[in-house]
N, C-alpha and C positions, 0 to 999 in steps of 0.2 A: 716553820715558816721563815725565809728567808727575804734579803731584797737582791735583784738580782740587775744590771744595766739593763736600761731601756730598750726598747725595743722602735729603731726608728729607721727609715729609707726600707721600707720594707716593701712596698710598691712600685710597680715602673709599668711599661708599655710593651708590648705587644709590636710587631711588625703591621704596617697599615695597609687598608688597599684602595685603588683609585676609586674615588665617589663615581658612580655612572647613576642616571637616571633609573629611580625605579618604575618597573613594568610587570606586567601580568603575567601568571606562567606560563613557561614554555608548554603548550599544550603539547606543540610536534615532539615532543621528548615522553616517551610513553612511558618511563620508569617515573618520572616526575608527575604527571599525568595521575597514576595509579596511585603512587606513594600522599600526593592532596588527597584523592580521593577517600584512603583509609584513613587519615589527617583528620579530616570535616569529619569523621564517623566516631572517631574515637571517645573522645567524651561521651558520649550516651551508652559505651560499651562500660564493664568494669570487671575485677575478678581475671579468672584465666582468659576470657575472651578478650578483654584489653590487653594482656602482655603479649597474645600471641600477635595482636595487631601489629604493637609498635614495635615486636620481633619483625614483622614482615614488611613494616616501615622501615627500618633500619637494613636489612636486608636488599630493600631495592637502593638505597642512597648509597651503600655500600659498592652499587656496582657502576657509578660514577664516579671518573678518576678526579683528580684536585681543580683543575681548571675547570670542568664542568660544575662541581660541586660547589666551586665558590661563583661561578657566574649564576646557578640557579638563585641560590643562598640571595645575593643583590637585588634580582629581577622579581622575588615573592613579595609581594604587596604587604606593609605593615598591619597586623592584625590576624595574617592568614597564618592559622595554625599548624602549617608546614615548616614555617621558619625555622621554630625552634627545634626541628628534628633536625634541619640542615645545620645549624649550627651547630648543634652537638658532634654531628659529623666532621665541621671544620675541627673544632676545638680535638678531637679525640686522634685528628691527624695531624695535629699544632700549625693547622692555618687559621689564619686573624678573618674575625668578623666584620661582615659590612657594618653592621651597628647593634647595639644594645640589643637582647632576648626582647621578647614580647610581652612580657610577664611586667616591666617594669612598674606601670601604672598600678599595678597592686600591692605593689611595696608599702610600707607604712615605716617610714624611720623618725617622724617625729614623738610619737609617742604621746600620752597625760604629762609630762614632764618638761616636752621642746625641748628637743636636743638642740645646744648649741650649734652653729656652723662647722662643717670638716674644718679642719685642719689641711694644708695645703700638699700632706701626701696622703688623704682621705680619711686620716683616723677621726671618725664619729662614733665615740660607744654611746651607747647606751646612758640616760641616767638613772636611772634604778633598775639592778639586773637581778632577776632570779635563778638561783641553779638548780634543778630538779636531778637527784642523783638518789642514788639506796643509801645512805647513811648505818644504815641496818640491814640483818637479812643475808641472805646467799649471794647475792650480788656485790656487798659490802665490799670486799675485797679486791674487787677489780674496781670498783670506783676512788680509792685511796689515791694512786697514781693518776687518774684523771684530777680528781679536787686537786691534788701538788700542785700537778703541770700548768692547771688553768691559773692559780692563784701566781707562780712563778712567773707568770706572763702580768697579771694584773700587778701585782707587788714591783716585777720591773718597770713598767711603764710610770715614766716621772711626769708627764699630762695628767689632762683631768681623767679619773679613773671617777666611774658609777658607785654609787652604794649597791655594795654585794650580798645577798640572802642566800641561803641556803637550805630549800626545802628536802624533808625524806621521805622518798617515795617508797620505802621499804621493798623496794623492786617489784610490787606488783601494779597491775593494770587498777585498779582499786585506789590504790597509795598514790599512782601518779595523777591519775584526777583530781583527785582530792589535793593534792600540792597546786596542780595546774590553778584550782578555782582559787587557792587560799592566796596563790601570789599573783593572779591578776584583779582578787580583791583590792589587795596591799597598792597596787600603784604601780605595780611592776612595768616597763617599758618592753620589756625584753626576756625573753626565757631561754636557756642553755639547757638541754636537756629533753627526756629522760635519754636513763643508757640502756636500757633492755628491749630488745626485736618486739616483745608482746607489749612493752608498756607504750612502744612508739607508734604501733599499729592503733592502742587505744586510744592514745591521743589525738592521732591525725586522723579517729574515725569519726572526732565531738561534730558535731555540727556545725558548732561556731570556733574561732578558737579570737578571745577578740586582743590577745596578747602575742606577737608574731613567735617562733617558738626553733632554734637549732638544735635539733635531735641528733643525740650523739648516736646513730645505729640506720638502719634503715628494714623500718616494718612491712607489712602486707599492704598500708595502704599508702597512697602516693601521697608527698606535704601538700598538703593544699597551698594554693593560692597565695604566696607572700611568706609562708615557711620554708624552713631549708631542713635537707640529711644530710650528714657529716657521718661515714662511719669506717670502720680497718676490717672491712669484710674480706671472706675468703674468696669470692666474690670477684672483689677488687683488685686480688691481686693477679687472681685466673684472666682477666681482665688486660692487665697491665702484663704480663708475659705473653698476651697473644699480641699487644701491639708490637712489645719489644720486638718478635719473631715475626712479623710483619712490616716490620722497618727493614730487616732484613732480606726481604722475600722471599721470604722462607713458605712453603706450601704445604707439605706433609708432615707429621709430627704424631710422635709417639709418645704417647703420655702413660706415666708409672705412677702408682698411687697407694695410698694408704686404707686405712678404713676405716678410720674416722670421718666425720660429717663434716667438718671444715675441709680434709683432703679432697671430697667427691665435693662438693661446690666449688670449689676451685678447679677441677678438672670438666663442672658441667659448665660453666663460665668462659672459660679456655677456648671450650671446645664450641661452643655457639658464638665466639666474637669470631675466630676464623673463619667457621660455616658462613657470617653474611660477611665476612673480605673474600671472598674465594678461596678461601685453604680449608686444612680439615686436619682434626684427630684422627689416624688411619686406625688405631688403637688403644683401647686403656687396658692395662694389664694392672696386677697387682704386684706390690713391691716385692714380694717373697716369690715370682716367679722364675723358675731355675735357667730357661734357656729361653732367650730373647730371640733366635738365629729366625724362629717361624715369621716374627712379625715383621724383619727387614725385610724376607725374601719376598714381600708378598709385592706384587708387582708395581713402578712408581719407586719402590722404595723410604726410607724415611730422611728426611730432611733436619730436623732436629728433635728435641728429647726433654720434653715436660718433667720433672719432678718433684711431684706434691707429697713429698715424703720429709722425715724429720735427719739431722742429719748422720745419725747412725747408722737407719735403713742405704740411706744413698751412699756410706760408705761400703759397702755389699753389693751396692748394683754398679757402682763406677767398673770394676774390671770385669763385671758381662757384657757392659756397655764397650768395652774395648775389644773385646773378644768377637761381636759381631759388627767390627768400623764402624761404631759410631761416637768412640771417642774424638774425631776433629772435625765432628760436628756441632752446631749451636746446644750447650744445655746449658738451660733458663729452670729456676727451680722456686718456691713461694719461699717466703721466711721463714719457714719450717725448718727450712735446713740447717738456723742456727745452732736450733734445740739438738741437744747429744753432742755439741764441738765445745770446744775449747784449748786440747792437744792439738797443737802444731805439729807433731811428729805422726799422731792419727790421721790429721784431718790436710796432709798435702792431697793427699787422692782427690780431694776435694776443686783442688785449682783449675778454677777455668769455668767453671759455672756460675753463670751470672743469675742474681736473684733481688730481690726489690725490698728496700730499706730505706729508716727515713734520714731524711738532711741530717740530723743533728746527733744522732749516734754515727752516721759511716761521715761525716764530714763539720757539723758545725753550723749554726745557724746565729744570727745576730741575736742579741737579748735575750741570749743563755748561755749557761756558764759550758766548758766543754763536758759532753757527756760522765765521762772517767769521774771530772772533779765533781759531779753533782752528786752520782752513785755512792760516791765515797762519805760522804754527809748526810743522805736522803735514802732510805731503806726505799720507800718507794720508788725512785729512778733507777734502781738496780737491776738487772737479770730481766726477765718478762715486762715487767714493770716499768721500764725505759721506755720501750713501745707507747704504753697507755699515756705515760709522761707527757711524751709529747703531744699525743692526742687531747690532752688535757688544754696543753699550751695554745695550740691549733684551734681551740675551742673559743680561748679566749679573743684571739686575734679576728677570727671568722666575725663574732658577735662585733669588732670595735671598725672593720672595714666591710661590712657586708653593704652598706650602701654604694662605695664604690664599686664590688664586685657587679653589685645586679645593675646598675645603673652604666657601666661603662664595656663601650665593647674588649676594652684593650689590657684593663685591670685582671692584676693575679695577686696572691699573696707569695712569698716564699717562706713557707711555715718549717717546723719543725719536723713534719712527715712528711715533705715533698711541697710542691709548687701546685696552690689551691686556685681554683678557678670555678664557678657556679654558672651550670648551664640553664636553661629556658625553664624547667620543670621542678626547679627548687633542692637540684642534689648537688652536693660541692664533689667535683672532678681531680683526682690526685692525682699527678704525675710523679709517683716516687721518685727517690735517689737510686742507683743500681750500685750494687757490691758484687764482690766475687771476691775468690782464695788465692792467694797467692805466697806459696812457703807454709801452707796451713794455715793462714792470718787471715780474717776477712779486712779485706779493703774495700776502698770505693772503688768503680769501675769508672775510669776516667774516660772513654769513651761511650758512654751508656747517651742513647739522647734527654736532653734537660728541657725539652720547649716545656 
């Protein structure tokens, strides 16, 4: 345990838009029209029948361009359960909201304790926090660099810091209950935690939950009401390379893959954010497939080049990829591609693919030490481990401005994985850092967009 500088000005605004009178929806607009209509329905649906809704919600908002989308956004009456789809829509094209998600009124940030007033760049923690994490068990291991990270962020902050507990959920659904109830016994204002997909699924299935609760993961079922998900899914990142490749407009796209379960959720993720922007996966091929020549020719062509592989595999596919022009095309690849590099003299093949990394290993973040130097002190910031690190730190910072985020249209964090933002439905939004190779070295991609 160390202490590390503070952590301050970590907050700022957002670009604004002009206040106009709010109004009823545009009915004469048939996408918007349809998209309320699924809106009003959704709650009483649950399971695969809800996600396919708010798939088909997202899909039609998707096919308004940004003017339109932020004029609807204005004109939906507060309350109406369409809002917070349009704004996720702003947010995930980094246009600014008319105002605050609708969810606000459910917030709870004073807690058994009364938290004192923000602080005048919104920092409110918590006063009494618990953190629900495996201490033990299979999970143990990946939660070490979480605990670090979060403590390096509390330990740096020289404000008033919360008294910090530490429950063990011993990574099952079982353990996390049973943590849940014992520290909103205790007084707990606040809960960080759990880390595991099934423990957070059993959490946010309790009926009540009367302690608000930031799940590091995100389960089967949606945070209720005044909770938040935080998590570094594969997901996420399938996610964030289809925006990247849609900043671009880019349309068609060939995606190469692995076969592992993180690689195919990252290539089904990819491949359903472009489906509702209008582009598409033309195809997913496996990474060991010998001749790439069938899937350019096919008509259309390919536009650029997914790679959810690790980065040995994609040292093998870079000269097929050239072989059939599509080396000066866009490849955007998951953070996978760190794994297997190191050799600058292997990994030039690699230069020019851009791939999604956090603030504070490819660049640096405020109230932490640089990457290099923490590693070199802390087994846990090391190698893999760096990732979680931060996510840990992120953890901490989420829990001590989360009132500003839910409360303010304009608030973001700039954490330790990227620039954190919380849409209408209780899941924190990451805009990673972008890197790429260059001379075999990963760097930051100085161009990559930062909204």
């Amino acid at each position: 345990m160390f202490s590390l500088l503070a952590a301050t000005a970590l907050l700022g605004g957002c670009a604004t838009v002009e206040t106009r009178p709010v109004a009823a929806i545009n009915a004469a607009n048939p996408l918007i029209a349809q998209a309320a209509h699924l809106a009003r329905n959704n709650a009483s649906l649950s399971g695969a029948a809800r996600t396919e809704n708010e798939q088909q919600i997202e899909r039609l908002l998707s096919q308004l361009d940004n003017a339109a989308l932020a004029r609807e956004a204005d004109a939906v009456p507060v309350g109406d359960p369409l809002y917070n789809y349009l704004g996720r829509q702003l947010m995930q094209r980094g246009l600014p909201l008319p105002r605050p998600f609708d969810q606000t009124s459910n917030w709870s940030f004073s807690g058994a304790g009364q938290r004192p007033p923000a602080e005048s760049d919104g920092y409110r923690p918590p006063v009494k926090l618990a953190v629900l994490l495996p201490l033990t068990g299979a999970l143990a291991t990946a939660s070490a660099p979480v605990r670090d990270g979060l403590l390096a962020g509390y330990y740096g902050e020289s404000r008033r810091r919360p008294e910090i507990v530490f429950y063990d959920t011993s990574g099952t659904a079982g353990g996390t209950l049973a943590a849940y109830d014992k520290a909103a016994a205790a007084g707990n204002d606040f809960v960080i935690g759990p880390l595991g997909r099934d423990e957070v699924s059993a959490l946010f299935g309790k009926t009540a939950l009367p302690v608000p609760v930031l799940a590091l993961n995100r389960g089967n079922v949606a945070p209720p009401s005044g909770n938040v998900s935080f998590s570094l899914t594969p997901e996420d990142e399938g996610i964030a390379a289809a925006d990247y490749l849609l900043e671009r407009k880019v349309v068609r796209v060939l995606a190469i893959g692995g076969a592992d379960e993180g690689q195919r959720r990252a290539i089904a993720a990819l491949k359903e954010r472009l489906a509702a922007r209008g582009a598409q996966v033309t195809d997913t091929v496996g990474e060991g497939t010998a001749d790439l020549a069938p899937f350019v020719a096919k008509e259309g062509g390919v536009d650029a080049v997914f790679l959810a592989t690790k980065g040995s595999a994609a040292r093998t596919l870079i000269p097929k990829l050239a072989l059939v022009g599509l080396a000066d095309k866009p490849r955007v690849a998951t953070s996978q591609l760190l794994s297997g590099t190191g050799k600058p003299e292997q990994d030039r093949v690699l230069d020019g693919i851009a791939f999604p990394s956090e603030s504070w290993t490819s660049g640096g973040v405020r109230g932490l030490p640089p990457a290099v130097g923490a590693a070199a002190t802390l087994p846990t910031a090391r190698g893999p481990g760096a990732r979680l690190f931060a996510f840990g730190y992120d953890a901490w910072l989420l829990s001590a401005y989360l009132e500003r985020l839910a409360t303010r249209s304009d608030a973001f964090v700039s954490g330790a994985t990227g620039v954190l933002r919380i849409d209408g439905f209780g899941t924190v939004l990451r805009t990673p850092a972008w890197s790429t190779f260059s001379s075999g070295v990963a760097v930051p991609l100085a161009d990559a967009s930062r909204r």
